[in-house]
N, CA and C of each residue as an Amber inpcrd file, in Angstrom:
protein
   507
  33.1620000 -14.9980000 -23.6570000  32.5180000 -15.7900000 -22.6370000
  33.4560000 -16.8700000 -22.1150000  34.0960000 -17.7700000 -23.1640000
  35.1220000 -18.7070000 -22.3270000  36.6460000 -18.6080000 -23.2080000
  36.6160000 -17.1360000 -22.9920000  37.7240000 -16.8990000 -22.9550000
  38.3370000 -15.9480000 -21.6830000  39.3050000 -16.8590000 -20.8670000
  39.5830000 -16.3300000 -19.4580000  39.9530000 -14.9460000 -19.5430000
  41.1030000 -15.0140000 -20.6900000  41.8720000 -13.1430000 -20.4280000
  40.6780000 -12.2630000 -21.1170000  39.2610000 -12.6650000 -21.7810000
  38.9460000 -11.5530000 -21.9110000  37.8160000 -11.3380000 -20.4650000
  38.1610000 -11.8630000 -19.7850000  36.8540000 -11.4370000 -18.2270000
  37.5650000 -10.4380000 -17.4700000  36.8130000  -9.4180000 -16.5650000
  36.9950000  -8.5980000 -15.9160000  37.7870000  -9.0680000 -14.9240000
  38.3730000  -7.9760000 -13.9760000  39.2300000  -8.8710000 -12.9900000
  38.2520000  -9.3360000 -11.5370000  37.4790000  -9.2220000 -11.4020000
  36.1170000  -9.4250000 -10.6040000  35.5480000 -10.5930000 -11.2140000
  35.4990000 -10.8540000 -12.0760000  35.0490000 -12.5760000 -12.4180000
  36.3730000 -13.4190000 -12.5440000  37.2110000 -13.1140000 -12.5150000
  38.6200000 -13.8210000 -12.6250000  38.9930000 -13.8360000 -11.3790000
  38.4420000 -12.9750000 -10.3670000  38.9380000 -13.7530000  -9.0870000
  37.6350000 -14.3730000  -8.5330000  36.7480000 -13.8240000  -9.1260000
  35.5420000 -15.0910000  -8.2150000  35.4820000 -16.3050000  -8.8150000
  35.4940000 -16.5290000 -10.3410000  35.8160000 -17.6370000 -10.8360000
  37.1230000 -18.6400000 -10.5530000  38.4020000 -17.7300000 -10.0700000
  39.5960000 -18.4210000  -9.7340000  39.1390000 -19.0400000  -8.1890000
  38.4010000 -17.9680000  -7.5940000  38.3930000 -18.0790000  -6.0710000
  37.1900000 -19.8130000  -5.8380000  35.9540000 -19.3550000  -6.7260000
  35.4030000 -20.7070000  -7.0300000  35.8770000 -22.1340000  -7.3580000
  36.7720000 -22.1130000  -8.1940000  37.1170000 -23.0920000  -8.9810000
  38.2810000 -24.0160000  -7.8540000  38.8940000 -22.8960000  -6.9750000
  39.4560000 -23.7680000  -6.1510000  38.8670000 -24.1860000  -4.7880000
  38.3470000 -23.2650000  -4.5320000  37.1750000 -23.9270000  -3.2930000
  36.5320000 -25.3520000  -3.9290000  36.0870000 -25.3600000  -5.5240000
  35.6200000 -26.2040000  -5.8560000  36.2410000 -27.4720000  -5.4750000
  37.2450000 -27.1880000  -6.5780000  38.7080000 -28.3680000  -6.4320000
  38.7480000 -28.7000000  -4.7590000  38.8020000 -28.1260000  -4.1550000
  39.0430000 -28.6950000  -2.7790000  37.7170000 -29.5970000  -2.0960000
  37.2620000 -29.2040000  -2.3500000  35.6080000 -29.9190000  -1.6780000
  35.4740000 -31.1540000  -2.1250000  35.7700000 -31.6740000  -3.5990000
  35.7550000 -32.6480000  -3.9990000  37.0250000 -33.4270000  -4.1550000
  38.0630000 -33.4770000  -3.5970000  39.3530000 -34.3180000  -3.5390000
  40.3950000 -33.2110000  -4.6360000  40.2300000 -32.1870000  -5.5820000
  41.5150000 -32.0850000  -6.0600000  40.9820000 -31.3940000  -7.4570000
  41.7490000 -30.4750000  -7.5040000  42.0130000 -30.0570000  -9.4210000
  41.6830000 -31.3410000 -10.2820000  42.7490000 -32.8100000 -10.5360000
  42.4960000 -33.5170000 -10.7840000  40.7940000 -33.6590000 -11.0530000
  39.9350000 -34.1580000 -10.2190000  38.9410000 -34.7410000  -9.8270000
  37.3230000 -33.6520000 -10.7240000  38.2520000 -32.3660000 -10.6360000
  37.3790000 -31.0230000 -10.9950000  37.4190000 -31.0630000 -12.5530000
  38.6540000 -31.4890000 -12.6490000  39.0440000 -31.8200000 -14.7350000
  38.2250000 -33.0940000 -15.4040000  38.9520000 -33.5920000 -14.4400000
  37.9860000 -35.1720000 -15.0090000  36.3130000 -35.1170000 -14.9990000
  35.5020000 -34.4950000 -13.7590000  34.0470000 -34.0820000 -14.1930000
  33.8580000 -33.4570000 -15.4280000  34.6890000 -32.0340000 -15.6470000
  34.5480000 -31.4550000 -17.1280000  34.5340000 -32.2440000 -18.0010000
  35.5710000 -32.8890000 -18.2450000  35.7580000 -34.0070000 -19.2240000
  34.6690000 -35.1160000 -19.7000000  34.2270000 -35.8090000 -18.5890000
  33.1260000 -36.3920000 -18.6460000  32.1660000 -35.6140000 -18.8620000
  31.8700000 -34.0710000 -18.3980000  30.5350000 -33.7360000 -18.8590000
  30.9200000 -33.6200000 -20.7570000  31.9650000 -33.5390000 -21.3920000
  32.0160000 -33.1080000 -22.4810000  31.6910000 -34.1490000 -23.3270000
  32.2910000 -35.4500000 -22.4340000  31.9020000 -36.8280000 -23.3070000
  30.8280000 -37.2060000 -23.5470000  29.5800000 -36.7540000 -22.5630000
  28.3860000 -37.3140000 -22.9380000  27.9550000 -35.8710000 -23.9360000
  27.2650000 -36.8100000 -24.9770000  26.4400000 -35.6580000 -25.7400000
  25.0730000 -35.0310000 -25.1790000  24.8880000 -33.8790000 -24.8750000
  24.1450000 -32.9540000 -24.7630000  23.6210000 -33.4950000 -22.9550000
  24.6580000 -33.6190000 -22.3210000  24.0120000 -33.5150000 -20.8920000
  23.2160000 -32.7870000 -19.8340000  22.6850000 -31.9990000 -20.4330000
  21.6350000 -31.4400000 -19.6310000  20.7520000 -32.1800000 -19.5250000
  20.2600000 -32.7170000 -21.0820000  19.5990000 -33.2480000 -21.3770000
  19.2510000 -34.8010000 -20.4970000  20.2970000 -34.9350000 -20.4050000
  20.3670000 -36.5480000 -19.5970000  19.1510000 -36.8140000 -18.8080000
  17.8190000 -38.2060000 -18.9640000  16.9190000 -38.1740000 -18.6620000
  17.3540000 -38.6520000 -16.8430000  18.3620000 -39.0720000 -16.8440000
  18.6410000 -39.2620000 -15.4030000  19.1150000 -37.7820000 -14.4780000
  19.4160000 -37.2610000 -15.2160000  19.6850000 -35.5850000 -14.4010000
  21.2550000 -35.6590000 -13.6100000  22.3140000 -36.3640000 -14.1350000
  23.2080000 -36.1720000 -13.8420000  24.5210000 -36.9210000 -14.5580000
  25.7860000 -37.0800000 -14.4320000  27.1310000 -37.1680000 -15.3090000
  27.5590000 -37.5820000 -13.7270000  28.5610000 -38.4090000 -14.0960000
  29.4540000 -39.3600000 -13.2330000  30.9890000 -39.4010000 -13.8350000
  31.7790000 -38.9870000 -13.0850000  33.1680000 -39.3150000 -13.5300000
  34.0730000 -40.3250000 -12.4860000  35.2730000 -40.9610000 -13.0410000
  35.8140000 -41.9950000 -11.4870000  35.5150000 -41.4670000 -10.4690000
  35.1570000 -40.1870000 -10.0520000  35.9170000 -39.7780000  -8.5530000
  34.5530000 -38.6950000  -8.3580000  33.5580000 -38.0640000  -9.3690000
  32.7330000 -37.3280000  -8.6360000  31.2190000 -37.4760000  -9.5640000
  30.4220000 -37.0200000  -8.9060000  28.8490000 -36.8040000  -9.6330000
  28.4550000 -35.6530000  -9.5070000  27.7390000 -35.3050000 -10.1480000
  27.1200000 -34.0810000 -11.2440000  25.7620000 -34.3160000 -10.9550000
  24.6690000 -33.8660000  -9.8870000  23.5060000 -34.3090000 -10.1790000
  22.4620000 -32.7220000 -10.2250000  21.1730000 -33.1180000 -11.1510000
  20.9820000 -31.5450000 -10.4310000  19.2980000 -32.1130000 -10.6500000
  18.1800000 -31.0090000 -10.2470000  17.3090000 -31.4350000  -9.5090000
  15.8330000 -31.9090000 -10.6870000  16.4970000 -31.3710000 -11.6860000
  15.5040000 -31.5470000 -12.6870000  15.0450000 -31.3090000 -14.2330000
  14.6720000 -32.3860000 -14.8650000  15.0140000 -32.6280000 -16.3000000
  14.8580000 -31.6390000 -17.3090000  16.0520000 -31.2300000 -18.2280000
  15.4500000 -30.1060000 -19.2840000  15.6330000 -30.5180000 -20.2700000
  14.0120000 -30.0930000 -20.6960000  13.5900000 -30.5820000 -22.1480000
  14.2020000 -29.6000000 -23.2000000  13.9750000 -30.4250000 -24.3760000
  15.0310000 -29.6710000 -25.9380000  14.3490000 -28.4300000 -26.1040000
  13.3740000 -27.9490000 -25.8490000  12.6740000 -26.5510000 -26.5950000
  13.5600000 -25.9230000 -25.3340000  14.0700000 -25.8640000 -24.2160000
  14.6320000 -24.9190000 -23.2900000  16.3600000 -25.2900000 -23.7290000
  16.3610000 -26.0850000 -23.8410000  17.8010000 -26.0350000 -24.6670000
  18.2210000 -25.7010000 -25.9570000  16.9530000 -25.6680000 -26.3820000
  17.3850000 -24.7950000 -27.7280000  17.3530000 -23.0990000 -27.1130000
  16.6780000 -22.8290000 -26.7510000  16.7430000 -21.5190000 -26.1060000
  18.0820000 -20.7270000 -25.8260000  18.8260000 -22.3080000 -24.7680000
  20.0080000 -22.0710000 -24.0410000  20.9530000 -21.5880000 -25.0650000
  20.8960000 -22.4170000 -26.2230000  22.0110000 -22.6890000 -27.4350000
  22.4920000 -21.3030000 -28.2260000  20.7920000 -20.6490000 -28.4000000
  20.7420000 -19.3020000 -28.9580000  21.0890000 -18.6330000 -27.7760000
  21.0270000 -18.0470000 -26.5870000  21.4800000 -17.4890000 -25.7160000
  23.1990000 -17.3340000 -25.5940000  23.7210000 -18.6820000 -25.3040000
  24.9340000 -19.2010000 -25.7820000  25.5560000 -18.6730000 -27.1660000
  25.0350000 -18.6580000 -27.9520000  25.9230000 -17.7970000 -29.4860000
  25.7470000 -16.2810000 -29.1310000  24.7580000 -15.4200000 -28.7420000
  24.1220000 -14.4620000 -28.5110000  25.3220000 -13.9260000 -27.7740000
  25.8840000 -14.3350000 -26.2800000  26.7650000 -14.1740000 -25.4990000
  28.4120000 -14.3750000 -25.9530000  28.4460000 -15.2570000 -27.0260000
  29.7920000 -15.3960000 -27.1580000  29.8270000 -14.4270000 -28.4520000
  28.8310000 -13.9110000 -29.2770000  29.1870000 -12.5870000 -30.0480000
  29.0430000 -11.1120000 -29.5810000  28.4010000 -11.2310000 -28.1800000
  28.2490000  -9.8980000 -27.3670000  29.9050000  -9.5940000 -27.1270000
  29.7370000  -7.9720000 -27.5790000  31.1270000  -7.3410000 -27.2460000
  30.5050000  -7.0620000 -25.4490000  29.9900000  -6.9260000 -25.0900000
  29.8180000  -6.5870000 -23.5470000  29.5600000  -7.9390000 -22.8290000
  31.2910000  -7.5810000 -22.1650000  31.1220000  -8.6700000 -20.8890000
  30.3070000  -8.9920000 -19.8630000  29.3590000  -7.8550000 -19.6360000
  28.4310000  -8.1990000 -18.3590000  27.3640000  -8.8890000 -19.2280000
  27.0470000  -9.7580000 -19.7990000  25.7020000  -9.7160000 -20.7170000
  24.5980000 -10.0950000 -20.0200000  23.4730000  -9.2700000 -20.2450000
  22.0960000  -9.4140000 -19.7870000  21.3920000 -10.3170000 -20.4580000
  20.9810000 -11.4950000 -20.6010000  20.2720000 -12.1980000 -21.4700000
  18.7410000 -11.3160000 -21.7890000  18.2740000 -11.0550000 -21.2160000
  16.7830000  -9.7890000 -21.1650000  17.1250000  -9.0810000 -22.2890000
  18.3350000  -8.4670000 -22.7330000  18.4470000  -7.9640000 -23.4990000
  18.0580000  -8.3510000 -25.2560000  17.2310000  -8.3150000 -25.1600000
  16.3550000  -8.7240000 -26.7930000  15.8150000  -7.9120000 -26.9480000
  15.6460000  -7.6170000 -28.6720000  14.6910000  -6.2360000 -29.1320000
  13.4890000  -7.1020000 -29.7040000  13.3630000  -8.5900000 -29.9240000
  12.0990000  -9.0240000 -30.5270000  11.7580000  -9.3690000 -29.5070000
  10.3410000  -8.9250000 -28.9170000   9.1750000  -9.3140000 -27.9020000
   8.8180000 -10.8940000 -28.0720000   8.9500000 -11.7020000 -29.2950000
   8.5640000 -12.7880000 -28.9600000   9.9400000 -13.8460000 -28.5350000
  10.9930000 -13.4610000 -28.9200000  12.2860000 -14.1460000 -28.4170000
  12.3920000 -13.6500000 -26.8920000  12.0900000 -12.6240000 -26.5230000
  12.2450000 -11.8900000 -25.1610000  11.3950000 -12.9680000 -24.2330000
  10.4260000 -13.0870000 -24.5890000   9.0040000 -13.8040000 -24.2610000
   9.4500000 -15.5060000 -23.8790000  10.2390000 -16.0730000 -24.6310000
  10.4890000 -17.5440000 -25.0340000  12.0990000 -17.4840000 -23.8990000
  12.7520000 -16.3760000 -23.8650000  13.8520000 -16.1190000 -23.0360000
  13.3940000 -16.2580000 -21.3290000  12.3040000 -15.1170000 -21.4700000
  11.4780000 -15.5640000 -19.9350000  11.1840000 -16.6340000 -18.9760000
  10.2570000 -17.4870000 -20.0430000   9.8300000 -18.6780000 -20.0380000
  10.9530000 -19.9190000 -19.7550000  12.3910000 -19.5880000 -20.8070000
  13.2440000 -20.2160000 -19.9080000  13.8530000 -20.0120000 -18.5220000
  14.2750000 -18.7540000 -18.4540000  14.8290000 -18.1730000 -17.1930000
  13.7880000 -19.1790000 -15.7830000  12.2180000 -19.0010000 -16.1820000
  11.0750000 -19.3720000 -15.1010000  11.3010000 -20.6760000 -15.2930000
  11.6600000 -21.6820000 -16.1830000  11.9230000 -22.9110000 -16.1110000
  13.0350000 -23.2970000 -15.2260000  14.6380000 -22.7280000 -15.0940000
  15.4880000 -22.9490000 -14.9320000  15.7110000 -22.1650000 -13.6260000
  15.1850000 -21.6610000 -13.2310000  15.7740000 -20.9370000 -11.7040000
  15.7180000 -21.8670000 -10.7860000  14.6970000 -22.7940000 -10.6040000
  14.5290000 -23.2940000  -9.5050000  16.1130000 -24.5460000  -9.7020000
  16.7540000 -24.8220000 -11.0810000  17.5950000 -26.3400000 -10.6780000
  18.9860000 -25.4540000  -9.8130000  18.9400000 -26.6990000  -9.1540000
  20.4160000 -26.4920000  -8.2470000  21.4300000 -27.6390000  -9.2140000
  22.6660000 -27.4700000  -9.4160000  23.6900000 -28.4480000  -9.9790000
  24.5800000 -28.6580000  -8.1760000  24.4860000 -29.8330000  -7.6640000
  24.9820000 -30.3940000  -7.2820000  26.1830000 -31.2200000  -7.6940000
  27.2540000 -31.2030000  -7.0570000  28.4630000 -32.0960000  -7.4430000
  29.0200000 -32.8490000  -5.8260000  28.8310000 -33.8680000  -6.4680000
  29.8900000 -34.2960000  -4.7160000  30.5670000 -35.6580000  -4.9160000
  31.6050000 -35.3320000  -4.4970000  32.7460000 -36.8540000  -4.4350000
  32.2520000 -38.2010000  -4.2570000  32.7680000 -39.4680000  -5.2770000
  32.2210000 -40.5620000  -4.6700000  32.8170000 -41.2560000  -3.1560000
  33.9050000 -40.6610000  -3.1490000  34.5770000 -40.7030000  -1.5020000
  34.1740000 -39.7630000  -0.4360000  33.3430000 -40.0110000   0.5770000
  32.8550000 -38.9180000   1.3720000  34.5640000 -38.4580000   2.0410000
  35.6200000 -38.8850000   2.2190000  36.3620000 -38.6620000   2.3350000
  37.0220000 -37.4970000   1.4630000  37.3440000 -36.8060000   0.3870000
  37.3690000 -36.3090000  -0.7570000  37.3760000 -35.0850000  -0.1480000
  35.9120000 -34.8170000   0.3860000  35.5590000 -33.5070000   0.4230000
  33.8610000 -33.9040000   0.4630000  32.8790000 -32.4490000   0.8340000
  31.0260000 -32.3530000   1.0350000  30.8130000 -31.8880000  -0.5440000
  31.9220000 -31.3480000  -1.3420000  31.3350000 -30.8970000  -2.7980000
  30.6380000 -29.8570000  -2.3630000  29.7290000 -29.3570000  -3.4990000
  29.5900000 -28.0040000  -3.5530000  28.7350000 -27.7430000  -4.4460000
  27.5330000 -26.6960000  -4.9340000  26.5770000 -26.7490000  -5.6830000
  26.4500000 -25.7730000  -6.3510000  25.6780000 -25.3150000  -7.5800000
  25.6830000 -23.9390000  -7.9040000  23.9070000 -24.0930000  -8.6670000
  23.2660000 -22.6350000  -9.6360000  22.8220000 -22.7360000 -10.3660000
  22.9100000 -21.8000000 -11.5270000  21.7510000 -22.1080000 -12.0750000
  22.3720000 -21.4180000 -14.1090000  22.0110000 -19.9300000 -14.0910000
  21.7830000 -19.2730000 -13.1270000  21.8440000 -17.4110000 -13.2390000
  22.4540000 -17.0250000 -12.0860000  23.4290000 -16.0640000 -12.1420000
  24.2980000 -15.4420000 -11.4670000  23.3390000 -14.3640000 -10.4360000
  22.8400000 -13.5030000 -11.6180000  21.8290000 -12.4990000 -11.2230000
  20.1560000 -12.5060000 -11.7420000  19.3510000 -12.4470000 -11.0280000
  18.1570000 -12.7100000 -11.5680000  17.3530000 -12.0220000 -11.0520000
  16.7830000 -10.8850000 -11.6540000  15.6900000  -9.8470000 -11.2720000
  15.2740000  -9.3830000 -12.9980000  13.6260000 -10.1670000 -12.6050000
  12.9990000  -9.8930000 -13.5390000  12.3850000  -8.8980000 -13.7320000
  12.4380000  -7.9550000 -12.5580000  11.0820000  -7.3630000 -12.3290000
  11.8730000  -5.7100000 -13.2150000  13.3680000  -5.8800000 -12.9350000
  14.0250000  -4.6030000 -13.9020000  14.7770000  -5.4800000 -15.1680000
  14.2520000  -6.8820000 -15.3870000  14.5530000  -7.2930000 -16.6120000
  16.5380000  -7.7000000 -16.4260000  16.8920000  -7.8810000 -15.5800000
  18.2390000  -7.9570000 -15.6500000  18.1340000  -9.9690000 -15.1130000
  19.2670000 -10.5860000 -16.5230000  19.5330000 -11.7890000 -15.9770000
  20.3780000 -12.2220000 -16.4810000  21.5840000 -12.9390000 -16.1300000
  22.8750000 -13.3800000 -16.3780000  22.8040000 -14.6620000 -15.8170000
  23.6770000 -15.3490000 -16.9260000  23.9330000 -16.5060000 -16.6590000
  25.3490000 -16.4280000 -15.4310000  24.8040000 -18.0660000 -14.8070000
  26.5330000 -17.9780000 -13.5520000  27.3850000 -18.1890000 -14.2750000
  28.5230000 -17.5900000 -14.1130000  29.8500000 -17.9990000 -15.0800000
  30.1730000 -19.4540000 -14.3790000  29.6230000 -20.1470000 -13.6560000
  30.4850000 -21.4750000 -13.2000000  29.5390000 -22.5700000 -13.9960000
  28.1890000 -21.9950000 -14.0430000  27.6790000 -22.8360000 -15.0210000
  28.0670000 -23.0550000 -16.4620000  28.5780000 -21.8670000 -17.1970000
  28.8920000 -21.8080000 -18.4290000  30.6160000 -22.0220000 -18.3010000
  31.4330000 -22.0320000 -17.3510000  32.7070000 -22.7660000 -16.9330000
  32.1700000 -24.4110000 -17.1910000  31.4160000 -25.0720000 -16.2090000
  31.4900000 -26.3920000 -16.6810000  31.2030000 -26.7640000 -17.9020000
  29.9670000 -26.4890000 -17.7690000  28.9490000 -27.1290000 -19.1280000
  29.4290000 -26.6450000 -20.4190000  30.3710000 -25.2660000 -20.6600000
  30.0690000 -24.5610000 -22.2560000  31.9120000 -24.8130000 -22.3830000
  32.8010000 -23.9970000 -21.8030000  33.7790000 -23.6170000 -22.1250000
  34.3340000 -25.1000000 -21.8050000  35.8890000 -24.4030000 -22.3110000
  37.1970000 -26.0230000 -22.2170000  37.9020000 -26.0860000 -20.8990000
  38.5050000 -27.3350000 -21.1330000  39.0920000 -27.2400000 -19.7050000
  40.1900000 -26.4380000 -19.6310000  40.4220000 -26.1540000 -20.5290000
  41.6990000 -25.1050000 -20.2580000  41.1740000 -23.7530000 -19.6890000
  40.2650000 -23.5930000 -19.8470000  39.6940000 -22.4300000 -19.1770000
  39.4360000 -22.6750000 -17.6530000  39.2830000 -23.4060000 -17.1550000
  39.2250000 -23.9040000 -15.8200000  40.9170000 -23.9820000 -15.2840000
  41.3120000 -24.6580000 -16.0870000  42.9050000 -24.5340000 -16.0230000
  43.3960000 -23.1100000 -15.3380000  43.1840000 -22.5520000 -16.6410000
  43.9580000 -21.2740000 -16.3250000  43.1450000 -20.3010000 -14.9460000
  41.3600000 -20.7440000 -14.8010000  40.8260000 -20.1580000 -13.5710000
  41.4200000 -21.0580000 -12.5650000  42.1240000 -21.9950000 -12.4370000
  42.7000000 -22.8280000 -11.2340000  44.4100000 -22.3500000 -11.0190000
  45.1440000 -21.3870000 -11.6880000  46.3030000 -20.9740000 -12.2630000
  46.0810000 -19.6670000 -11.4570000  44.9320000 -19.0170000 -11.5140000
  44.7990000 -17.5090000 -11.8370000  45.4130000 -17.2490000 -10.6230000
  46.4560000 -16.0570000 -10.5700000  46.9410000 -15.4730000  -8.9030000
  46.0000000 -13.6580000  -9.2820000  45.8130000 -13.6320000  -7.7080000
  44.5750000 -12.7450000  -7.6450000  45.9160000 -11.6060000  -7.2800000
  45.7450000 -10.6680000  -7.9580000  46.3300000  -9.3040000  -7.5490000
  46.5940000  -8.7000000  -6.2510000
């Protein structure tokens, strides 16, 4: 999961292709590291009852508060994915009906937040937004987390690094 060389080359260029559109919107690579950083410094920022992370140069805001029973969810999802040998991972994919059930319930919690980021210099750059599923169709049970969400919030900055590095074939 946040390890760059093991992603397909289709998430390594949308993630490379992201990460610098990112960087640009908000003043700079620089500016894109230092948010990571700060999100790493605060402990458990999702959580944050204000709904967002501030670094010198940018903000992190997103639309609405998540409580610990959906972050514990996230956490197990999160180990689940980083021991999956299959890179595409479906979170749906559960064989116990009541973890499947509690997986749902998050997915229906979490679709609606947007993560907003935008420069404290309107000069900088308009920033740029994302949210926490890539793909989301419940109705054939398929749902993936966005890799830019699990780029900020989960993995290191060196992984951003090397998606800000990456030359596309």
């Amino acid at each position: 999961m946040c390890n760059f060389n093991d992603l397909n080359e289709e998430t390594k260029t949308f993630l490379s292709l992201f990460m610098k559109k990112a960087a640009a919107s908000i003043g700079g690579e620089n500016n894109l590291l230092s948010l990571i950083e700060a999100i790493r410094a605060k402990h458990s920022p999702l959580a944050s009852s204000k709904s967002q992370v501030a670094s010198n140069k940018t903000i992190l805001k997103w639309n609405k508060v998540i409580f610990k029973d959906k972050l514990l969810v996230l956490d197990d999802i999160i180990v689940m994915h980083r021991q999956a040998q299959n890179k595409e991972f479906n979170i749906l994919e559960e064989q116990s009906l009541k973890k499947k059930k509690r997986i749902i319930n998050f997915v229906k919690t979490l679709k609606p937040i947007e993560f907003v980021v935008t420069p404290q210099n309107s000069n900088d750059g308009t920033g740029f937004s994302f949210g926490v599923f890539d793909t989301l169709d419940l109705d054939n049970e398929i749902v993936k987390l966005n890799p830019i969400f699990l780029a900020l919030f989960f993995c290191s900055v060196e992984f951003t690094k090397k998606a800000l590095k990456y030359d596309m074939v």
